[in-house]
mmCIF file of the C-alpha atoms, coordinates in Angstrom:
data_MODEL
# 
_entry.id   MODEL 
# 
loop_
_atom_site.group_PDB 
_atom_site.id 
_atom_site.type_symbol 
_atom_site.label_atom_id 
_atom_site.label_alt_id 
_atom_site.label_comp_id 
_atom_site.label_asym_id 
_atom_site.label_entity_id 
_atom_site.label_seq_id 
_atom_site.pdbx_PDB_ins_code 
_atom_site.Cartn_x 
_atom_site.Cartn_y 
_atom_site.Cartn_z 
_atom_site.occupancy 
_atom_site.B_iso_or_equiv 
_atom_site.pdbx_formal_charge 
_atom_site.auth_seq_id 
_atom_site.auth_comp_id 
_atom_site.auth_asym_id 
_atom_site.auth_atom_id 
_atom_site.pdbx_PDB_model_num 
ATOM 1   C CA . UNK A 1 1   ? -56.847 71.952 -46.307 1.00 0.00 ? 1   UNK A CA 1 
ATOM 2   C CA . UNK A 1 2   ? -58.025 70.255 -42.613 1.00 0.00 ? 2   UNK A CA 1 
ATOM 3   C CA . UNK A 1 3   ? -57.408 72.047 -40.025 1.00 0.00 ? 3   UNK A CA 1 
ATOM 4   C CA . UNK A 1 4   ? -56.301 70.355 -36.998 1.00 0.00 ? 4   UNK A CA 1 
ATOM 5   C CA . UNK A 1 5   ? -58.496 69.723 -33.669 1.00 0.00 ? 5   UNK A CA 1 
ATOM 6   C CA . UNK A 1 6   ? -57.473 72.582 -31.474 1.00 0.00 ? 6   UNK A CA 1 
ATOM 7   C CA . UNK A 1 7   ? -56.238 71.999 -27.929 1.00 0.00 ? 7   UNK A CA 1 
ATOM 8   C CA . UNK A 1 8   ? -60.251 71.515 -26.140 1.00 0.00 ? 8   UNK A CA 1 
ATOM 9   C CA . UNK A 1 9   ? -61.062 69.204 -28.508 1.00 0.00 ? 9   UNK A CA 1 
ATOM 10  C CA . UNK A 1 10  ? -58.047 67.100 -28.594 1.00 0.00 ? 10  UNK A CA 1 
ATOM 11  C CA . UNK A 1 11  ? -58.099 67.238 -24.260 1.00 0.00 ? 11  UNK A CA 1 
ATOM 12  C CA . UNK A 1 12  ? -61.682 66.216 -24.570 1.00 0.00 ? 12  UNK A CA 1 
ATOM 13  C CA . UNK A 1 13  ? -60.889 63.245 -27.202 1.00 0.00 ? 13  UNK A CA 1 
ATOM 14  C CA . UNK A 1 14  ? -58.035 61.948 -25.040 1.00 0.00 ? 14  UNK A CA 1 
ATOM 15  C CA . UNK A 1 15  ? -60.577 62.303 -21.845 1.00 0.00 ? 15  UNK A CA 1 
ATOM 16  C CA . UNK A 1 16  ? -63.214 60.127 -23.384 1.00 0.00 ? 16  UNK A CA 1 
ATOM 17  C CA . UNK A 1 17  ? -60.994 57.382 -24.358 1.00 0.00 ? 17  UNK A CA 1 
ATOM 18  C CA . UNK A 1 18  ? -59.332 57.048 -20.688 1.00 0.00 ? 18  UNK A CA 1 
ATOM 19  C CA . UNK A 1 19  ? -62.440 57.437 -19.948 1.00 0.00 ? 19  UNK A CA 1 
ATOM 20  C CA . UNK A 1 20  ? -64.017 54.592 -21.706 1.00 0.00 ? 20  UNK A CA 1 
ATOM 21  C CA . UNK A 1 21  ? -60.272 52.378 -20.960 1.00 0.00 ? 21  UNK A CA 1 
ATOM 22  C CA . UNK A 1 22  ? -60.661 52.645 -17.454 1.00 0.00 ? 22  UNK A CA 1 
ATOM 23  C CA . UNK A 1 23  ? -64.452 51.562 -17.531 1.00 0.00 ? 23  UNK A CA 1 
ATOM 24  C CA . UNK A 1 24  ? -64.054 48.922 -19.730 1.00 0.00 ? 24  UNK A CA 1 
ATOM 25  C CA . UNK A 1 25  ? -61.386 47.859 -17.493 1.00 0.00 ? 25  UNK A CA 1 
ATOM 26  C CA . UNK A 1 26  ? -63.593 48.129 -14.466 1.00 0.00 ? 26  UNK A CA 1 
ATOM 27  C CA . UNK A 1 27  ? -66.354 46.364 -15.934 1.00 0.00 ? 27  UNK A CA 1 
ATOM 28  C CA . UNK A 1 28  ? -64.291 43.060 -16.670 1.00 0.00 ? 28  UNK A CA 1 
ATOM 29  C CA . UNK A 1 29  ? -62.494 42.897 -13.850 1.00 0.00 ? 29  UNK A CA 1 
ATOM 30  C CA . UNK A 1 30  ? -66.124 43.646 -12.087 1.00 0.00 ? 30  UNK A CA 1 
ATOM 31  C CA . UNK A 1 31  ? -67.566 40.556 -13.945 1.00 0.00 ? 31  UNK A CA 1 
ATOM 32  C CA . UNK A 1 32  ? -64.686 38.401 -13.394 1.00 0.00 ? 32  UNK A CA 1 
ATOM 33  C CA . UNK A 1 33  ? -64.948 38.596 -9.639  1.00 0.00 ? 33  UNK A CA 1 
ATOM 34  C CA . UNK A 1 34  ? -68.729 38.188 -9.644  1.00 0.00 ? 34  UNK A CA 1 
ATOM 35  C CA . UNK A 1 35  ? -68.761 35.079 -11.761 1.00 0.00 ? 35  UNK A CA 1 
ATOM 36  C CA . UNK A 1 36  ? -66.173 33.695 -9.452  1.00 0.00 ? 36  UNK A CA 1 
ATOM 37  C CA . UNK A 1 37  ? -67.568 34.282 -6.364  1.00 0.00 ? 37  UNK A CA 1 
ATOM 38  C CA . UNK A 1 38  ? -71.010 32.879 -7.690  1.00 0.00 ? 38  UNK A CA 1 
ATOM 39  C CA . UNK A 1 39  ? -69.151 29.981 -9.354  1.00 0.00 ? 39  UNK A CA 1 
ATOM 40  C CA . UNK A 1 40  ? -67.190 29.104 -5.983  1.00 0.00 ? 40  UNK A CA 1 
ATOM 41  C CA . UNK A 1 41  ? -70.415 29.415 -3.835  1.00 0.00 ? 41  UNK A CA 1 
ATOM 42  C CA . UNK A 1 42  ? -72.748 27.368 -5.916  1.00 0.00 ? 42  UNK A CA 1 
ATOM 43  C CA . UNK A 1 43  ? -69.486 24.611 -5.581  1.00 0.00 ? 43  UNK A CA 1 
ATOM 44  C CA . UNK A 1 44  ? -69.475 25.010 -2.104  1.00 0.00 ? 44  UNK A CA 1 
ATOM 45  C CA . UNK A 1 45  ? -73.569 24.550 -2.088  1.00 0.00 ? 45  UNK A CA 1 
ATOM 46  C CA . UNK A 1 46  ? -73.166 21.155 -4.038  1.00 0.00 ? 46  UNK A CA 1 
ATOM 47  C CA . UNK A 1 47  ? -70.564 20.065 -1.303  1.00 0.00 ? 47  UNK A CA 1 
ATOM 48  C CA . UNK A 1 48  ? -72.874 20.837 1.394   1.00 0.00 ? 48  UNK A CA 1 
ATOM 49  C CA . UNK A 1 49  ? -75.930 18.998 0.009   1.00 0.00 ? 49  UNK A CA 1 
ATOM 50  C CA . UNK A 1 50  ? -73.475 15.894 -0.542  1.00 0.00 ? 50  UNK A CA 1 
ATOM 51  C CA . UNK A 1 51  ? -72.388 16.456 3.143   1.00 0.00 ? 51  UNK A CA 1 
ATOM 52  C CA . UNK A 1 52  ? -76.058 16.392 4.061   1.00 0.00 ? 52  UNK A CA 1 
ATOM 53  C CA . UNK A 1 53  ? -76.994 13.263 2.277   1.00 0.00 ? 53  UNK A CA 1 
ATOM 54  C CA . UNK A 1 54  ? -73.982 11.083 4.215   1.00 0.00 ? 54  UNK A CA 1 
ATOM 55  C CA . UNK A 1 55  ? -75.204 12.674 7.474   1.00 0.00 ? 55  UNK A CA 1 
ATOM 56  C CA . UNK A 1 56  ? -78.382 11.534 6.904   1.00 0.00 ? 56  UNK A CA 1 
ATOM 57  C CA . UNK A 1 57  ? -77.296 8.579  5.557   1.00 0.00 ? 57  UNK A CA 1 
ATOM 58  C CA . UNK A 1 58  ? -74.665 7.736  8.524   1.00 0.00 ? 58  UNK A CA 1 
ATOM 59  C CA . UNK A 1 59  ? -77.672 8.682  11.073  1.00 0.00 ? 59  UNK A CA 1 
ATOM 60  C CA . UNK A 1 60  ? -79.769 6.157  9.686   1.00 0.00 ? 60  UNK A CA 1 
ATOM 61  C CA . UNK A 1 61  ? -77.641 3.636  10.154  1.00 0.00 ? 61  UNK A CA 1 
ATOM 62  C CA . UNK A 1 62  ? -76.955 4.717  13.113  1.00 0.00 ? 62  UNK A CA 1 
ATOM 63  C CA . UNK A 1 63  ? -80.415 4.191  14.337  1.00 0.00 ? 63  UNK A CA 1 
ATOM 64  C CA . UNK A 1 64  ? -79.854 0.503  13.354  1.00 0.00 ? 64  UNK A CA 1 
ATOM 65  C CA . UNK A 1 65  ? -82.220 0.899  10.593  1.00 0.00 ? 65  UNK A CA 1 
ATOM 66  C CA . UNK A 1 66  ? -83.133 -2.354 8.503   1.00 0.00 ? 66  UNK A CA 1 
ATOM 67  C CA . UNK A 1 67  ? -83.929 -0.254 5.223   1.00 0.00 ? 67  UNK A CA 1 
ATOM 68  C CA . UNK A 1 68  ? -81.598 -0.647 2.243   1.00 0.00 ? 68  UNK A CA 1 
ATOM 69  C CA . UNK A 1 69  ? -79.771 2.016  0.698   1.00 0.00 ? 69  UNK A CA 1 
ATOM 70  C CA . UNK A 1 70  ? -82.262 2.434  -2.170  1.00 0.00 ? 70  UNK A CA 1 
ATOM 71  C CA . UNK A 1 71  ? -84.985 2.661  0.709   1.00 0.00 ? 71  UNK A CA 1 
ATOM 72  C CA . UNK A 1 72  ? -82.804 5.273  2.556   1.00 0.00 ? 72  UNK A CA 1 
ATOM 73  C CA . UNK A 1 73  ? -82.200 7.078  -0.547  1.00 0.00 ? 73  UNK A CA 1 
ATOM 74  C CA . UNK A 1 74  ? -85.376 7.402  -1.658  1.00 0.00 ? 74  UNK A CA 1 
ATOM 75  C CA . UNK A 1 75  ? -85.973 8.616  2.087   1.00 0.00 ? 75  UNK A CA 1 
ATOM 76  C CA . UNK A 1 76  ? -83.588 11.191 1.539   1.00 0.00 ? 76  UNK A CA 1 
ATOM 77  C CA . UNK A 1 77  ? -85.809 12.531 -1.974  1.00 0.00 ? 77  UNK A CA 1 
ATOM 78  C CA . UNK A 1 78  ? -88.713 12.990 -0.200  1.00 0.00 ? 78  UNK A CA 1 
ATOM 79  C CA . UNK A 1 79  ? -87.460 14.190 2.638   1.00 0.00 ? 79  UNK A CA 1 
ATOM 80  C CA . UNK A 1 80  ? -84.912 16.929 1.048   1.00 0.00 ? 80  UNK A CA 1 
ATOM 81  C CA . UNK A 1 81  ? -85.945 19.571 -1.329  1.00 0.00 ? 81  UNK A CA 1 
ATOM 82  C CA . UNK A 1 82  ? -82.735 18.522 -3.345  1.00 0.00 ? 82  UNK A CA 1 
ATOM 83  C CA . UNK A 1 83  ? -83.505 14.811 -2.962  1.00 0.00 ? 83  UNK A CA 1 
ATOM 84  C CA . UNK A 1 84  ? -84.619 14.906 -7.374  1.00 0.00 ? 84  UNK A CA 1 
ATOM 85  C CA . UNK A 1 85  ? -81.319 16.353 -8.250  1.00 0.00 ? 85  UNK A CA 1 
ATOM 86  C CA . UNK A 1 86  ? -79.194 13.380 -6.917  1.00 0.00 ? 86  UNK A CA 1 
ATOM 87  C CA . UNK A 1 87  ? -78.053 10.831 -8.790  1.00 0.00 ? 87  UNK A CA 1 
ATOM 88  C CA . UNK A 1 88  ? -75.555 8.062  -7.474  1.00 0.00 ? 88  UNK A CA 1 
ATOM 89  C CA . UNK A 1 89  ? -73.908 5.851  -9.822  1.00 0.00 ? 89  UNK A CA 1 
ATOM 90  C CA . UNK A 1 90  ? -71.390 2.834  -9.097  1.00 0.00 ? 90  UNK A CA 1 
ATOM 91  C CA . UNK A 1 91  ? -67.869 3.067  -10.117 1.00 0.00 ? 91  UNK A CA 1 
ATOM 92  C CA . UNK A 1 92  ? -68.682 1.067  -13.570 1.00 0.00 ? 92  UNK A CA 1 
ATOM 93  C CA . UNK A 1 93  ? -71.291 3.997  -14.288 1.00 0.00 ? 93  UNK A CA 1 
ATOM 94  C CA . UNK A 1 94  ? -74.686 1.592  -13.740 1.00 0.00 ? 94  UNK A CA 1 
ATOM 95  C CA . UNK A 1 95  ? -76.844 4.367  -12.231 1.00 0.00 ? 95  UNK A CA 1 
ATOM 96  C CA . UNK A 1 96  ? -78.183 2.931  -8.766  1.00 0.00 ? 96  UNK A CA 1 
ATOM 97  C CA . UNK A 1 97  ? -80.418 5.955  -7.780  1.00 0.00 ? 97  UNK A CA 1 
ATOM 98  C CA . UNK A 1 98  ? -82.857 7.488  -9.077  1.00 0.00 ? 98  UNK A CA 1 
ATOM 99  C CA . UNK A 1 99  ? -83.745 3.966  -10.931 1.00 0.00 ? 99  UNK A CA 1 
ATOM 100 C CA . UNK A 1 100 ? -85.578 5.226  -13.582 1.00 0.00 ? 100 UNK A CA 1 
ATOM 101 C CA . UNK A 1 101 ? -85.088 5.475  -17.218 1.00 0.00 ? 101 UNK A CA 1 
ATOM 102 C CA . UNK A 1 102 ? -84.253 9.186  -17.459 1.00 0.00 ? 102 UNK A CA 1 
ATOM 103 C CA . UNK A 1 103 ? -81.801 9.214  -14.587 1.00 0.00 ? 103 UNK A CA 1 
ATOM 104 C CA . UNK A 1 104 ? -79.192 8.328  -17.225 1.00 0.00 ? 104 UNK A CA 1 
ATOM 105 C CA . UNK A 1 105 ? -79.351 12.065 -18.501 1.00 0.00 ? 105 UNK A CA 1 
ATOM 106 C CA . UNK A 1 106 ? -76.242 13.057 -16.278 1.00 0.00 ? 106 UNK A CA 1 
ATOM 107 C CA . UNK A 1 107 ? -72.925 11.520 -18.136 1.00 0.00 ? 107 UNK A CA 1 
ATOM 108 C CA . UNK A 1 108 ? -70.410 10.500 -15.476 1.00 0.00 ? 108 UNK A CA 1 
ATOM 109 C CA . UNK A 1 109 ? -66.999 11.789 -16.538 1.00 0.00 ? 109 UNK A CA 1 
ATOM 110 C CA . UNK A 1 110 ? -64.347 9.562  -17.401 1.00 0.00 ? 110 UNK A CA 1 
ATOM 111 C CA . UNK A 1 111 ? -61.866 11.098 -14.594 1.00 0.00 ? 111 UNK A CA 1 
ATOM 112 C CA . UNK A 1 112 ? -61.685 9.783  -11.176 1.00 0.00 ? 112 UNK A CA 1 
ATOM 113 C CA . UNK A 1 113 ? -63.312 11.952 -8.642  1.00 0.00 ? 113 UNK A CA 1 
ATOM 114 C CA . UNK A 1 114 ? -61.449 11.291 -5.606  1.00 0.00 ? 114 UNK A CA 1 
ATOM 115 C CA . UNK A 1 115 ? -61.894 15.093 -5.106  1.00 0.00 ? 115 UNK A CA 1 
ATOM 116 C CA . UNK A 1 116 ? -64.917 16.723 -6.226  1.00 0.00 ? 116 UNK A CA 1 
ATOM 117 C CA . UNK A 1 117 ? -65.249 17.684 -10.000 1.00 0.00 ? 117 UNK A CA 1 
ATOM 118 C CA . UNK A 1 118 ? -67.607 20.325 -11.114 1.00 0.00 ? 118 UNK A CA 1 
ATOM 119 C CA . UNK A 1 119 ? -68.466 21.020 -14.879 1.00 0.00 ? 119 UNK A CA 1 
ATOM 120 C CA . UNK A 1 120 ? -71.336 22.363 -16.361 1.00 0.00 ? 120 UNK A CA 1 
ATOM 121 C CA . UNK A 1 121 ? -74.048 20.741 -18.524 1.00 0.00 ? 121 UNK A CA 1 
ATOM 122 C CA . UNK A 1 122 ? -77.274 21.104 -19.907 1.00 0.00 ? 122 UNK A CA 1 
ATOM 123 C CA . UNK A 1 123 ? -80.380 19.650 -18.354 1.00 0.00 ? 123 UNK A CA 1 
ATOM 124 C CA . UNK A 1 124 ? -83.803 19.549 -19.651 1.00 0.00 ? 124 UNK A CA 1 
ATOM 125 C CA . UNK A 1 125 ? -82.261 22.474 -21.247 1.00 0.00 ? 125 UNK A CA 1 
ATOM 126 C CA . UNK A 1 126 ? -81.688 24.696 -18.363 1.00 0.00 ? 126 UNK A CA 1 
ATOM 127 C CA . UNK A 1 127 ? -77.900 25.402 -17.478 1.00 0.00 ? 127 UNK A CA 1 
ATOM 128 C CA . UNK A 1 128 ? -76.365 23.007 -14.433 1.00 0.00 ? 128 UNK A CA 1 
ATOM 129 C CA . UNK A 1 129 ? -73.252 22.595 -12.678 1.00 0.00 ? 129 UNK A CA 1 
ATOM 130 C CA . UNK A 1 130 ? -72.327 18.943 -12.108 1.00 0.00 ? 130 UNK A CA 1 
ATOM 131 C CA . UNK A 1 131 ? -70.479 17.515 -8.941  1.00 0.00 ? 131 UNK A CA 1 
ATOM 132 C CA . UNK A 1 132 ? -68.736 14.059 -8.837  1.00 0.00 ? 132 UNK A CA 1 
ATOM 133 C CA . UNK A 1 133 ? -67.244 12.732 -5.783  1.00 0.00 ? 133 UNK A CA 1 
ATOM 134 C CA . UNK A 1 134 ? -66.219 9.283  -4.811  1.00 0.00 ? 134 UNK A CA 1 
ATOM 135 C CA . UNK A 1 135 ? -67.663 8.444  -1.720  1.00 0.00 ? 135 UNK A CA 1 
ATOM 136 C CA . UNK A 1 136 ? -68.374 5.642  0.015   1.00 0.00 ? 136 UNK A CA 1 
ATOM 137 C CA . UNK A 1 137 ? -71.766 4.167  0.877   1.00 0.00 ? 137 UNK A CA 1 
ATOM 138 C CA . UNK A 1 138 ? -73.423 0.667  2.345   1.00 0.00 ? 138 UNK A CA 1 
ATOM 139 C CA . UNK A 1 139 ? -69.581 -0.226 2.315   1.00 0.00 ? 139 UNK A CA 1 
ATOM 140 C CA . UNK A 1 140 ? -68.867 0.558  -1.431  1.00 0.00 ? 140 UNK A CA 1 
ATOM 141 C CA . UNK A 1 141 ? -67.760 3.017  -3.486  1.00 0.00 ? 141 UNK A CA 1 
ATOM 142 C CA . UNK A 1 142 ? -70.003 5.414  -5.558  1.00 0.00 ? 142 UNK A CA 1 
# 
């Protein structure tokens, strides 16, 4: 016949397993609030760098420059350490900057971003998170 788990062994069972509940439970909630911190500050970082660009862009023409906005943009690349991960494209989806072949690797969603839209992607095979915004620029949207 079994004999049954005497008192220690049952208070020790029943320890373990609130034990392991309640760290579980710590551990996903833990997660949870890290990836959406992370996830809300990289947004915010995206919306910053796009806040750069049109100040640098609205200063130029400011200063009654006589470059065009390709000339500006490209500006912008050299001049920013983000400058190679912009990509502006009109509101058709012809991609006006970077005008090279592989600047096409970003798909434009079919949504309108009249507020910023963030998804994630794969780039050259490294994970990315995406912003599209409708803004305007040279007095046009993009």
């Amino acid at each position: 016949m079994m004999q049954s788990l005497s008192i220690r062994a049952k208070l020790t069972f029943w320890y373990l397993l609130v034990s392991a509940t309640a760290l579980l439970l710590f551990g996903i909630l833990s997660y949870s609030a890290l990836r959406y911190t992370l996830l809300k500050g990289k947004q915010a970082n995206l919306e910053h760098r796009e806040q750069r660009l049109l100040f640098f862009l609205a200063q130029s023409s400011d200063e009654h420059t006589i470059e065009s906005l390709s000339d500006q943009l490209q500006s912008y690349a050299v001049i920013a350490h983000e400058g190679n991960l912009l990509q502006i494209r009109d509101l058709q989806g012809t991609v006006l900057f970077p005008a090279t072949p592989e600047a096409a690797r970003l798909v434009a969603p079919k949504t309108n971003c009249g507020s910023p839209l963030f998804w994630d992607m794969r780039v050259d095979g490294h994970p990315t998170t995406v912003m599209c915004h409708v803004v305007e620029l040279g007095n046009r949207q993009v």
